[in-house]
N, C-alpha and C positions, 0 to 999 in steps of 0.2 A: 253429399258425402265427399266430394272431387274436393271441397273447399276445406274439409277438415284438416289436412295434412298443413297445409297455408297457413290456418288459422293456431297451428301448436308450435311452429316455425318463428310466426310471430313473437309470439307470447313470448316463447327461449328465447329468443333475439331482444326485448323489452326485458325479459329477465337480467340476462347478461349484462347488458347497458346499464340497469340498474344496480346491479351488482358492483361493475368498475366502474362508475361513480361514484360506491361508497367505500370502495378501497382508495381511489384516488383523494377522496376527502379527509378521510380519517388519517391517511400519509401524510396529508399536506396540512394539519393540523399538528400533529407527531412533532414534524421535525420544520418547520417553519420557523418556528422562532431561531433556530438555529443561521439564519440570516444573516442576524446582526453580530454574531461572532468574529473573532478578526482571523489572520492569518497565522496560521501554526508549524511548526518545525520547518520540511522540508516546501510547507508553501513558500518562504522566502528565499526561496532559490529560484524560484519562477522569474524573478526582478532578476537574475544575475546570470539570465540564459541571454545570451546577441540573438538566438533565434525567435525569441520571442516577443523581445522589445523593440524589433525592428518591421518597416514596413513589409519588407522581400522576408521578410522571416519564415514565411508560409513554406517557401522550398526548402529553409534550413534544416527545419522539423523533419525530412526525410533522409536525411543522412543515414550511412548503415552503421551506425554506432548509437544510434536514435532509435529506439528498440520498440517504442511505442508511437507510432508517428501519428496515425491516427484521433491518440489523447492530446498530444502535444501540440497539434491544429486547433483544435477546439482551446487550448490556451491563447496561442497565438489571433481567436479569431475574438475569443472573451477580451485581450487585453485592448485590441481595436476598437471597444467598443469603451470598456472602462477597469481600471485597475483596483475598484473598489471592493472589497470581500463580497458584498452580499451580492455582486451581479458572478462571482465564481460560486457564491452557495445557490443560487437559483437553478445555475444550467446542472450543480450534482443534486438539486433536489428535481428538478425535470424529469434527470434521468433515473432517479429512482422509483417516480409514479410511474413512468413510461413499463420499467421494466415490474412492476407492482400489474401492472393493467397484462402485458402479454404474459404472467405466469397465471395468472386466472383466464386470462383467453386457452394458455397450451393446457393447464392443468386438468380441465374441464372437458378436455376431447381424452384426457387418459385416467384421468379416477371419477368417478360418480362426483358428481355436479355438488352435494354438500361437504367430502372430504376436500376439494375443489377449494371451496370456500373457506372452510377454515384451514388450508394450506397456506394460501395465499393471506390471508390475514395474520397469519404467524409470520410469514416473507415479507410482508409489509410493514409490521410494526415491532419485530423481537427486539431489545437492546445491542445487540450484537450488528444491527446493521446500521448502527448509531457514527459508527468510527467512518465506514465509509461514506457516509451522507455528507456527514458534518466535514472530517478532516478532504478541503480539495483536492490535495494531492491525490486521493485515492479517488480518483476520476477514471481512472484507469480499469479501475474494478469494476464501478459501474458499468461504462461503456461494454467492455467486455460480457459483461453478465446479459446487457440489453442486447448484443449483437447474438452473443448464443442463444435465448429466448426469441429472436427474432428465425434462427435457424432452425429449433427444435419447432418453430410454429411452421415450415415450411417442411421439414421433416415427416411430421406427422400428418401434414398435406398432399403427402404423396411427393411432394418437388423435391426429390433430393441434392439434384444439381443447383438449383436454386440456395438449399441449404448449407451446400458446400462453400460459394458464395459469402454468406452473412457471416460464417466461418472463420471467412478469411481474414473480413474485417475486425472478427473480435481478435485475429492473433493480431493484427494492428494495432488494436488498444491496449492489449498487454498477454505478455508472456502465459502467462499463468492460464489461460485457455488450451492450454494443450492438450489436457486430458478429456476435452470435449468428447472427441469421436469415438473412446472410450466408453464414456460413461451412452450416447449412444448407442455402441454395439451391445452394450449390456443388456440395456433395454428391450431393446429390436429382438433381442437373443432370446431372456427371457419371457418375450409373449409369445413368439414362435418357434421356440427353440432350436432354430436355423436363422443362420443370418442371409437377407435379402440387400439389395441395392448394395454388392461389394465392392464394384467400382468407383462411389463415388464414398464409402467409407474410407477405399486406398489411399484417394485423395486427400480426404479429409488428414488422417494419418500422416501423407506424404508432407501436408504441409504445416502439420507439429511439429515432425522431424528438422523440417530445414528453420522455422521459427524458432525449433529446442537450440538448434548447431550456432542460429546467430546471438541468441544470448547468452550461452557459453563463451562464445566469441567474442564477444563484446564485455562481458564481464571480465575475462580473463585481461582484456586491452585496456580497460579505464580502472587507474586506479581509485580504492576507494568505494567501489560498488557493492561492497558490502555480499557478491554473491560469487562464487568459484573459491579461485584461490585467494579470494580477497577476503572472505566469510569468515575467519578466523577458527572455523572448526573443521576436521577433516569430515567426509561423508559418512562412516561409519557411527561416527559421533554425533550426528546432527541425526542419521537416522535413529538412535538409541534416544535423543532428546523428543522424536516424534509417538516414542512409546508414552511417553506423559502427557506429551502434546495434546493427540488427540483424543483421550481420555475426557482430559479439560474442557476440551471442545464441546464434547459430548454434555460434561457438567453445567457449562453454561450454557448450555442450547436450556435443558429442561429446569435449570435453574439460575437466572441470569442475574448473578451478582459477580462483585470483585471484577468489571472491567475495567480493561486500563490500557494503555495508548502502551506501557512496557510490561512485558511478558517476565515473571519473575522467575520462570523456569529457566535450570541449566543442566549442561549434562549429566545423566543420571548411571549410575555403576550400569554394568552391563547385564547385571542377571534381572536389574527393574526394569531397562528399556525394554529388554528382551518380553519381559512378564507382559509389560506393558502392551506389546504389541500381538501378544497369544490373546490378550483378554480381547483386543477390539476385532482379532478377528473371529473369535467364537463368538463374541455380540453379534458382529455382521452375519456370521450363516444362520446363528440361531433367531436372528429377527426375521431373516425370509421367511419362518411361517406363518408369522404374524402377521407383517407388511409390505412381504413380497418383494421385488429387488429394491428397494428405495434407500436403505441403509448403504448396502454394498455399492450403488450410485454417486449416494453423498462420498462416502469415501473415496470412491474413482476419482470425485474433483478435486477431491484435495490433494491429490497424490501431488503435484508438483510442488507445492508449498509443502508438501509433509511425507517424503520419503527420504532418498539421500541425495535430493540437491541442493546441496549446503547452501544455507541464508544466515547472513550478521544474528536475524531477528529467530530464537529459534520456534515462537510461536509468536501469532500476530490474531486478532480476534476477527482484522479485516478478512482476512483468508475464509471468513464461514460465511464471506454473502450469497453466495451464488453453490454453492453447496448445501446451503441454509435449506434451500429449495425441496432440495432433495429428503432431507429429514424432517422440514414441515410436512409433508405428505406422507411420510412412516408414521409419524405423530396421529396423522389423519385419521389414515388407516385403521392403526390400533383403536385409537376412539368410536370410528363406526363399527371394529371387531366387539368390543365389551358395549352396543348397544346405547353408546350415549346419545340423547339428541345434538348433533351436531349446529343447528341456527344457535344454540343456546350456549353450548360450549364455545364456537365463534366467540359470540357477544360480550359473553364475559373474559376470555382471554383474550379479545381484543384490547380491552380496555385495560386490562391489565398492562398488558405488555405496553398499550401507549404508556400509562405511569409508570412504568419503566424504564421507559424509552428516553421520556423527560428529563428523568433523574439524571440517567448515565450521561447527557447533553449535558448537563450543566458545568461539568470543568470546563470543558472545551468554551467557557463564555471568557475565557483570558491564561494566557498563556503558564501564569505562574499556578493557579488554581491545576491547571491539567496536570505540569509534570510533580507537583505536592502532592496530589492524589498518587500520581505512579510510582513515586518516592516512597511513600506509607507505603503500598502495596506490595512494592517488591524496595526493600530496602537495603539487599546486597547488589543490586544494580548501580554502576555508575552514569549508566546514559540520565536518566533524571537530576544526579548530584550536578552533571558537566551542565545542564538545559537551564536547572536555578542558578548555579555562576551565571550564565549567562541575562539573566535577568535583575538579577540583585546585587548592592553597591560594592567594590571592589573587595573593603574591607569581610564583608558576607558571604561574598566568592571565594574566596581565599581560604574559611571555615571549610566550605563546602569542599572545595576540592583537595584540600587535605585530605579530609575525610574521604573521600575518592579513592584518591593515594595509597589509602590505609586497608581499601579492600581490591585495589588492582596498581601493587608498586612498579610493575613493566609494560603499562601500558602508557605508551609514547605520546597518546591524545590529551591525557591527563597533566603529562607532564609541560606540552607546547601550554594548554590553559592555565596551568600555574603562572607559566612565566608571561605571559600576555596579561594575567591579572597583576601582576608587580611592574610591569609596565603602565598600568594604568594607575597603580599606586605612586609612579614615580620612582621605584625602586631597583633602575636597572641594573646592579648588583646581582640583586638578588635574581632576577630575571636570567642573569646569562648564563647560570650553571642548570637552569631548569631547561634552555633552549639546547641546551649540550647535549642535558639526559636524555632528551628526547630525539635528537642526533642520533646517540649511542642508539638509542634502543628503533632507530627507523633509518638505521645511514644511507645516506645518500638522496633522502625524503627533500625534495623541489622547496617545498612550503617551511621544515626544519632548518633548512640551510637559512634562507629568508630571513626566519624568525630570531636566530642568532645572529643574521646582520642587523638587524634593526634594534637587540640589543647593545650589540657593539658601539652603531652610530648613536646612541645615546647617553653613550657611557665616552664617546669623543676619541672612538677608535676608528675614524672616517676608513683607512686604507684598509683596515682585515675586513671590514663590512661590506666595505666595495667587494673583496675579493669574494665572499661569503653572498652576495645579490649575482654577483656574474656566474658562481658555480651553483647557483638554482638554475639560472636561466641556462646552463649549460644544458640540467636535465630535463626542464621543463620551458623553451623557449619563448613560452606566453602566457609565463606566469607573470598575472599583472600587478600582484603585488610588488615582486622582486623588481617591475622595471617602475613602477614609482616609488619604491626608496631610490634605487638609482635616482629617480627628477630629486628627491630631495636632499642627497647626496652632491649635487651639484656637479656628477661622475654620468660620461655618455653611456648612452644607452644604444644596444643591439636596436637592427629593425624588427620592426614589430606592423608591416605593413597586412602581412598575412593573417595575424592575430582577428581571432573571434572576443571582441570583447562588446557590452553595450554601450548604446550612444553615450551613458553619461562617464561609463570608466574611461569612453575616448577620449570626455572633454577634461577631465581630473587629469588625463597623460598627458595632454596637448602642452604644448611650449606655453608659459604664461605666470600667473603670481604661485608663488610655493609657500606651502603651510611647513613647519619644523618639525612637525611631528611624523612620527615615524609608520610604517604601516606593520605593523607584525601579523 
């Protein structure tokens, strides 16, 4: 009888093993193919970081304007090894089975061993976690989700200072872990109805606070960021876009169609956002009886991405991986409340969602394919119309971003692309009054000034263009466009010894043979 306890001990342990191995497998099957994809959007900014391409790069990545330092290591340590895509899709697919294997490790000490299962098979394989696997950049989300799954497995091991710890590291990897200790105390709260271990939830808290304070700070300092005052919508506004928002969320969790790399939502009148936001929280209280805190969970993690801390993006599909969590295991729930066999529900909703999974992959196999699909999808959007300029011939471009023009006339990004595709037409005429508008409508913009000198010098107005390359660099001292049209200008150039640029923009600025063409 002494050996029995051993012997059931066993068995769970062979279970479990057997278990994440076939979540690890079925993941790695999923999203595999997704390998041989190449680099998309803001992956190619990776090549145009100095911290990255360089040897000593490893310490640049901590900079406190570096918000993510953490992520940005693991680029720096990917590129040491090879600059090829599929050796950056391996280490986001790593980390996706990694964090696939600890949500059926933690899930399975807190719901019954088959909601367990089929939680974690819905986190492993929904279409929704397609964006973050596949697109690199969003490394950041992984990492982050793996360090919190690594913290809730110490958490609910009693280690909470331990916990506190892994924590830390996911605010390392990105921002958007802040409502962690949140959605913990939620938890903690709702099995006990008192909260335990407060000292190292303070903690926990303390250091969201000072990780919330540096990305505000940092957002508010680099232009461009797409997040504060850079966001382009006030907070009141973006919270009113979160009453549709996460609606939507909700709709594609339980029915995963219409994703897309751009969010076709925009501000909505105030008595919808508002609507919006009564409805998702009568869902939340009215699921507690069903599925107990897991709804109101999921929502805690989203709260950073989806209250009123203004983002460019007002909805993003990647924002539901790690919240994903949370509502696979509400899903669970319900399923073992109305008595279904769960091995079987698994089985067949695994398989689904992989064929789902696959589908949604598939733009993402080439750049033009991805933002066409997000174009149909949301087609009063201009970030897709700007992304095919980008990809398609001058003359094609030029369609496009008319048509741009035609659904956003004051936005100054539209207007630099117009004139940088008449540039490439040869048409600097036309080009100079577009580099103007966009002047006008962004004055005193580093890159706008730039770009009207470099129409200038092609239109063989060498002296205003000079003036026009010295008053960027006035505002932006290393901007390195503005000082190689200076090289091509034939006109000195400011030092530039302090300048963070990479080895190759060093050797393009270095004294030596000069091309005539301009850089806009």
């Amino acid at each position: 009888m002494v050996a029995l306890p051993s012997e059931i001990e066993v068995r769970d342990t062979s279970r479990a093993i057997r278990s994440g191995g076939l979540f690890l497998l079925a993941g790695a099957i999923t999203f595999a193919f997704g390998g041989g994809y190449p680099f998309q959007l803001d992956d190619h900014s990776l090549f145009l970081d100095p911290g990255l391409q360089t040897v000593s790069g490893w310490l640049d990545v901590f900079r406190l304007t570096t918000t993510r330092p953490l992520t940005w290591l693991t680029f720096w340590l990917n590129f040491r090894f090879s600059d090829a895509p599929y050796t950056f899709h391996a280490v986001n697919l790593a980390l996706h089975l990694a964090s696939t294997f600890m949500a059926w490790r933690v899930l399975s000490r807190m719901v019954s061993s088959p909601a367990a299962f089929l939680a974690t098979v819905i986190f492993a394989l929904h279409p929704l976690q397609v964006e973050p696997v596949i697109y690199i950049f969003e490394r950041a989300t992984l990492l982050a989700a793996l360090f919190c799954w690594l913290s809730l497995d110490s958490w609910t091991s009693g280690k909470e200072w331990r916990a506190v710890g892994w924590f830390a590291l996911a605010l390392l990897s990105k921002e958007e872990a802040v409502a962690f200790p949140l959605f913990v105390a939620w938890l903690a709260w709702w099995r006990d109805r008192t909260l335990s271990h407060v000292p190292s939830l303070v903690a926990m808290l303390a250091l969201s606070l000072a990780a919330g304070a540096r990305v505000l700070w940092a957002g508010a300092s680099v232009p461009g960021s797409g997040v504060g005052p850079h966001a382009g919508v006030t907070p009141f506004e973006y919270f009113l876009a979160q009453g549709i928002a996460i609606p939507r969320y909700f709709r594609e969790f339980l029915l995963p169609y219409g994703l897309t790399i751009e969010s076709p939502l925009s501000v909505p009148p105030v008595w919808l956002g508002l609507a919006g936001w009564a409805a998702v929280i009568a869902v939340a209280w009215r699921s507690t009886r069903l599925t107990g805190p897991w709804v109101p969970a999921g929502l805690l993690l989203l709260l950073p991405g989806s209250s009123v801390f203004a983002a460019s993006d007002l909805s993003a599909d990647r924002r539901m991986y790690f919240p994903l969590a949370a509502f696979a295991v509400a899903a669970a729930l319900a399923a073992e409340h109305f008595k279904l066999r769960l091995g079987r529900t698994a089985a067949v909703t695994g398989v689904v969602l992989a064929v789902l999974s696959m589908t949604a992959a598939t733009p993402w196999r080439d750049e033009e394919a991805l933002w066409r699909r997000a174009h149909s999808l949301a087609p009063n959007k201009i970030r897709p119309l700007r992304q095919l300029a980008r990809l398609r011939p001058p003359q094609e471009a030029l369609s496009l971003l008319q048509q741009a023009r035609r659904l956003a006339p004051q936005n100054a990004d539209v207007a630099a692309d117009l004139g940088r595709t008449y540039l490439r037409l040869n048409r600097p005429d036309e080009a100079l009054p577009e580099f103007g508008r966009a002047l006008a409508l962004n004055p005193n913009d580093p890159m706008a000034l730039n770009n009207r000198g470099a129409a200038l010098l092609a239109l063989g107005q060498r002296d205003a263009a000079i003036r026009d390359f010295e008053s960027a660099l006035k505002a932006d001292p290393c901007l390195w466009d503005a000082h190689w049209n200076l090289k091509q200008a034939y006109a000195p150039r400011p030092d530039s010894k302090s300048c963070r640029w990479t080895p190759e923009q060093q050797r393009l600025i270095s004294p030596g043979s000069l091309s005539r063409t301009s850089q806009p």
